[in-house]
C-alpha positions in Angstrom: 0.0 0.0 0.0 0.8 4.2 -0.4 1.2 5.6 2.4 1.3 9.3 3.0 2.8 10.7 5.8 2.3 14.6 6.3 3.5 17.1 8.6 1.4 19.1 10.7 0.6 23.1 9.2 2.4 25.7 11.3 1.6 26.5 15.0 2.6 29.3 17.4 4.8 27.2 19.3 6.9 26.0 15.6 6.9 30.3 14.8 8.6 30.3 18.3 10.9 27.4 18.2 9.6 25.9 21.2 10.0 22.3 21.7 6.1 21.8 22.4 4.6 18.2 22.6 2.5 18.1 25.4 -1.5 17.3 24.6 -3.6 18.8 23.8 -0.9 21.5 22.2 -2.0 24.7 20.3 -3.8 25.2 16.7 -2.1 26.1 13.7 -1.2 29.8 12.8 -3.4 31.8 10.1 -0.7 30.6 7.8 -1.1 27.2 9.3 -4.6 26.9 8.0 -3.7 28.0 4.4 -1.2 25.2 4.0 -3.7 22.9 5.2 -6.0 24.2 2.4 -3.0 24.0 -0.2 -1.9 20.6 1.4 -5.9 19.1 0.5 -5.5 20.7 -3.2 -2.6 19.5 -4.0 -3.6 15.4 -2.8 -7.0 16.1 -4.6 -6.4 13.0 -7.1 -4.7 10.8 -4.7 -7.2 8.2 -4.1 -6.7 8.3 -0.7 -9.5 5.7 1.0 -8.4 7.0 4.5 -7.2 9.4 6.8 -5.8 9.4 10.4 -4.3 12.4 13.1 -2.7 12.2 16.2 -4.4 13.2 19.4 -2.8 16.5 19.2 -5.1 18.6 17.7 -3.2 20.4 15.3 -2.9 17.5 13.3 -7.0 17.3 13.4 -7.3 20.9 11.9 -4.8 20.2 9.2 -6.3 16.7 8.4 -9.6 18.3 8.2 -9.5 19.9 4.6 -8.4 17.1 3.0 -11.0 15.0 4.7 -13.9 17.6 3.4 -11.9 16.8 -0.1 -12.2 13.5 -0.2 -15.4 12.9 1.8 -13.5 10.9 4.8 -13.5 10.6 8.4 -10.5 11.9 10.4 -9.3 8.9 12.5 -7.5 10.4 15.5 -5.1 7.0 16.1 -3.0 7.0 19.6 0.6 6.5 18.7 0.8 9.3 16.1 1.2 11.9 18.5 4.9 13.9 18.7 7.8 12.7 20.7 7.8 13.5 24.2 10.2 16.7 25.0 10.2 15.3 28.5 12.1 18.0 30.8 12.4 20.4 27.4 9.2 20.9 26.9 8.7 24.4 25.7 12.3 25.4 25.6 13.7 27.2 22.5 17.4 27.6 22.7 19.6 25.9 20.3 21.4 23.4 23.1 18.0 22.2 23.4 17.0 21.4 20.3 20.2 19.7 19.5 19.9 17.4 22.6 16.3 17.0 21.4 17.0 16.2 17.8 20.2 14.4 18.7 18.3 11.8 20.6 15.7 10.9 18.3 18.2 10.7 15.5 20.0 8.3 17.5 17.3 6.2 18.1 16.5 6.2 13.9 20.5 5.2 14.0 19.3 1.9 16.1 20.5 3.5 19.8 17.4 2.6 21.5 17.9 2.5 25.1 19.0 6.6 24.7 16.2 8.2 26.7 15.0 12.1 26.2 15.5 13.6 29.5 12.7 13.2 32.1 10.9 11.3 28.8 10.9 8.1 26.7 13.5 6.3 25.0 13.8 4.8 21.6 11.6 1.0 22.2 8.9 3.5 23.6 8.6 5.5 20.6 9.0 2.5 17.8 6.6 0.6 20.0 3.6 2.9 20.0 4.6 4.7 16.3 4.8 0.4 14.6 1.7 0.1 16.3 -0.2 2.7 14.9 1.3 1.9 11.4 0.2 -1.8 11.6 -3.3 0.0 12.3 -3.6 1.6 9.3 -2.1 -1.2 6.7 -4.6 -3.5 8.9 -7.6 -0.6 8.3 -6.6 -0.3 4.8 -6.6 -4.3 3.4 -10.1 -4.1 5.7 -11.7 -1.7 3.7 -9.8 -2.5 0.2 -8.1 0.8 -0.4 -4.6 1.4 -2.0 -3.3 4.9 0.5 -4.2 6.0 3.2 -3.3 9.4 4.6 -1.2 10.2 8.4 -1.3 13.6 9.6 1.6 13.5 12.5 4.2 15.4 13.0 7.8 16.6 12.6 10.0 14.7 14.3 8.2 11.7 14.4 8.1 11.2 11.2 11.3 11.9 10.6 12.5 9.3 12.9 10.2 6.9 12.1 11.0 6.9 8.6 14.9 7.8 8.8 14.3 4.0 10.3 11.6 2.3 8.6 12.2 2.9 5.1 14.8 1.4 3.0 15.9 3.9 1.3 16.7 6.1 4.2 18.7 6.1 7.0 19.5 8.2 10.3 21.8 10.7 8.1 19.3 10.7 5.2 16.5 11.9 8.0 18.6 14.4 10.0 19.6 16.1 6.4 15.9 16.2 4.3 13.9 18.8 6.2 10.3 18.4 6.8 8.5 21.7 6.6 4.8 22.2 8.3 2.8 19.7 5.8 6.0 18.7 4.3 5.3 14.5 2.9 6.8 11.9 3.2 5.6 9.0 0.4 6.4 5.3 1.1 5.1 2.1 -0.5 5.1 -1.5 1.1 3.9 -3.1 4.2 5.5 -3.9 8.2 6.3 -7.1 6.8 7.7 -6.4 3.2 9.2 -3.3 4.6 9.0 0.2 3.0 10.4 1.5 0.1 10.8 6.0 -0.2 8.8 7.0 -3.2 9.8 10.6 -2.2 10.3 13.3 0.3 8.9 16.4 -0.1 10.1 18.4 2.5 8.9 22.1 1.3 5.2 22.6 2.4 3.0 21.6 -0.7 1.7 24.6 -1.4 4.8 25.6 -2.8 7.4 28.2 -1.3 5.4 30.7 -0.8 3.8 28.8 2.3 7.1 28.7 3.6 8.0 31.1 6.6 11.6 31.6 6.6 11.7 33.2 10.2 10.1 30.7 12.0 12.5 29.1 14.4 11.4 25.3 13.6 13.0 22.7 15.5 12.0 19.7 14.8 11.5 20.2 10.6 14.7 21.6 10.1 18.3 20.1 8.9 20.0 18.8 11.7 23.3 18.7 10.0 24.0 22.3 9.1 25.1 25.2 10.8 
């Protein structure tokens, strides 16, 4: 099957580069809604036969135009939800985010047993992230349908996939940025394993969604200066 796995549109806490992954967590900006609208245009002939968020709500908004698209349901699926900040939660400076970032790009390089201070480690985060995955390949050869769509978020996705898909790896993830409803395309199964189709890491809508200033932790390349 196709799976689609987008990132979030942009919230007040990514314009702030605050490390913010507690529930329920904020709504997207006013130019987080309008990627979420370009996002749905630009999967209009997908044939996407379903749709799933994370319990954090800004992945509920953005689902939500490209559920009215396509006439489908948002599933809000517990596993999808961000990775855990632990003790820091809602910090912004750049030590942070590195230790941050540095874990979860460890654990997509196969050092599980790191754990994010005061928060999970690596088996927590595969557990609960493979679970929710299973979910939606088992939803999908349920109801006969080819893609189905994953609103999550940044990191997560990142680290799942720097993982998961064959054609990635650890350094492949930390370099390819994921921009607010950035996709990430992959084709297979948990069994077979998943092959990268692509990786778009702009936001859909083109450039022009793009916000330059925003101090974005957790879409950015982890590599450069």
């Amino acid at each position: 099957m196709k799976l689609l796995l987008i990132r979030h549109g942009q919230t007040p806490g990514n314009v702030l580069g605050q490390l913010d992954t507690d529930h329920p967590g904020p709504g997207l900006t006013e130019l987080g809604e309008r990627q979420a609208e370009a996002m749905a245009r630009s999967l209009a002939n997908e044939p996407i036969g379903a749709l799933y968020a994370s319990t954090l709500i800004r992945t509920q908004i953005t689902a939500a135009p490209l559920g009215k698209l396509h006439s489908l349901d948002v599933t809000v699926l517990d596993g999808l939800h961000e990775i855990e900040a632990g003790a820091l939660e809602k910090l912004t400076d750049h030590e942070s985010h590195k230790r941050y970032m540095g874990t979860v790009f460890a654990w997509a390089a196969g050092d599980l047993d790191v754990r994010m201070p005061a928060g999970p480690d690596g088996h927590a985060f595969f557990d609960r992230f493979d679970a929710a995955i299973t979910r939606v390949v088992d939803q999908a050869a349920q109801g006969n349908h080819e893609t189905a769509a994953v609103v999550s978020h940044g990191a997560a996705i990142r680290t799942w996939a720097g993982r998961r898909a064959e054609d990635a790896d650890h350094e492949f993830a930390a370099r390819h940025v994921l921009a607010n409803t950035g996709i990430v395309a992959l084709e297979g199964d948990p069994d077979a394993g998943w092959k990268l189709l692509h990786w778009d890491g702009s936001p859909v809508g083109g450039l022009a969604l793009a916000d330059p200033t925003a101090e974005d932790p957790t879409g950015g390349n982890v590599t450069g200066p």
